[in-house]
C-alpha positions in Angstrom: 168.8 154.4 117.2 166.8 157.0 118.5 164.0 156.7 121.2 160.8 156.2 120.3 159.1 159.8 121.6 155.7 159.7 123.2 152.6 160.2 122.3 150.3 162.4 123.8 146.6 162.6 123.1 145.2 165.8 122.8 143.3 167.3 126.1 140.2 165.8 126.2 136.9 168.1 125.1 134.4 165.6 126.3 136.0 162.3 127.7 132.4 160.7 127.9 132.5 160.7 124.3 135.9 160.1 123.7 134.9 157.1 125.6 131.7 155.9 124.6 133.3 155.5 120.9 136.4 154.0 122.6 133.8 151.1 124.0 132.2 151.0 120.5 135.2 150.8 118.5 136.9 148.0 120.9 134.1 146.1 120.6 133.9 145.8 116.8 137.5 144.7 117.3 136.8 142.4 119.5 134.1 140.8 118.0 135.6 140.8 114.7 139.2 139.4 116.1 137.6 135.7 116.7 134.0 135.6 117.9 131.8 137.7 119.0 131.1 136.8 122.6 128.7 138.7 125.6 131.9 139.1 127.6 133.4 141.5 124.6 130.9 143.8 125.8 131.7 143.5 129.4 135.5 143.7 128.1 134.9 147.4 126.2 133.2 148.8 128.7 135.3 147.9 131.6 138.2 149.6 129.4 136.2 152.0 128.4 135.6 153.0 131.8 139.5 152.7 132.5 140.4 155.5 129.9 137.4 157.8 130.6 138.4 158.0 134.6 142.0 158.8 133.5 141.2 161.3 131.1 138.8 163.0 133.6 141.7 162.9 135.8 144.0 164.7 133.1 146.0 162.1 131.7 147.1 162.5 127.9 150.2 160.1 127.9 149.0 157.1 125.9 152.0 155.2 127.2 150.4 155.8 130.9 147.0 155.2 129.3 148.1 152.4 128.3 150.1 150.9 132.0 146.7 152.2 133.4 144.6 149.8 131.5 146.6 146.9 131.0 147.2 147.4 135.0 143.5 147.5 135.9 142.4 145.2 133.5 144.3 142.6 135.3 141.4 142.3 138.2 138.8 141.2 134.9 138.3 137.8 134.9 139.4 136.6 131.5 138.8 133.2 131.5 135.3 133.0 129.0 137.3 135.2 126.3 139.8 134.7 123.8 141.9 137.6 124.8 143.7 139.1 127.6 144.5 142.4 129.5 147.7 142.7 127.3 145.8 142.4 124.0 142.8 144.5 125.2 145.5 147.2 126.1 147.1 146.8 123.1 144.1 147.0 120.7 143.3 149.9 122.8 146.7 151.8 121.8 145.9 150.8 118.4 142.3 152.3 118.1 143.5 155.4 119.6 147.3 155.8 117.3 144.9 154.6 114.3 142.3 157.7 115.6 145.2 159.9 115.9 146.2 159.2 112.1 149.4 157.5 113.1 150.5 154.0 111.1 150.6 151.9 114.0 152.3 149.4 111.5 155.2 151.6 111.3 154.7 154.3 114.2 154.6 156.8 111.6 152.0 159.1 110.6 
């Protein structure tokens, strides 16, 4: 069996963007997982904010992307949503592989 090798984003052009449709697109999965629910939006932007500091800060890994959110989405306080920081950080690795082209079904493109 052969590692699974990383995946690196590209180097960023305009993280603000990159990040604005990062809020954008996790909400719509957000809402459209169970409910749409104000927090959602309080959700997306706080990871939103998350990805854009570490891309302004140079980071392409979206394995450490990944660690970063899940990490610092810990301190939100979950408890009027459906979801968590491991399912935001997930759906977050998702929008981005799925932005990328890459199944994230299979891990293939």
């Amino acid at each position: 069996m052969q590692p699974i090798e990383p995946k690196v984003l590209p180097p960023s052009q305009s993280p603000q963007e990159e990040a604005g449709w990062l809020q954008e697109a996790l909400l719509e999965w957000l809402d459209t997982e169970f409910l749409p629910e104000p927090v959602n939006q309080k959700i997306a932007a706080q990871a939103a904010r998350i990805y854009l500091r570490q891309r302004m800060e140079g980071e392409n890994d979206l394995g450490a992307l990944l660690i970063a959110i899940l990490t610092e989405m810990q301190a939100f306080d979950f408890s009027k949503s459906f979801y968590s920081e491991f399912a935001v950080a997930n759906a977050v690795s998702d929008l981005l592989l799925t932005s990328l082209g890459i199944d994230t079904c299979c891990g293939q493109s």
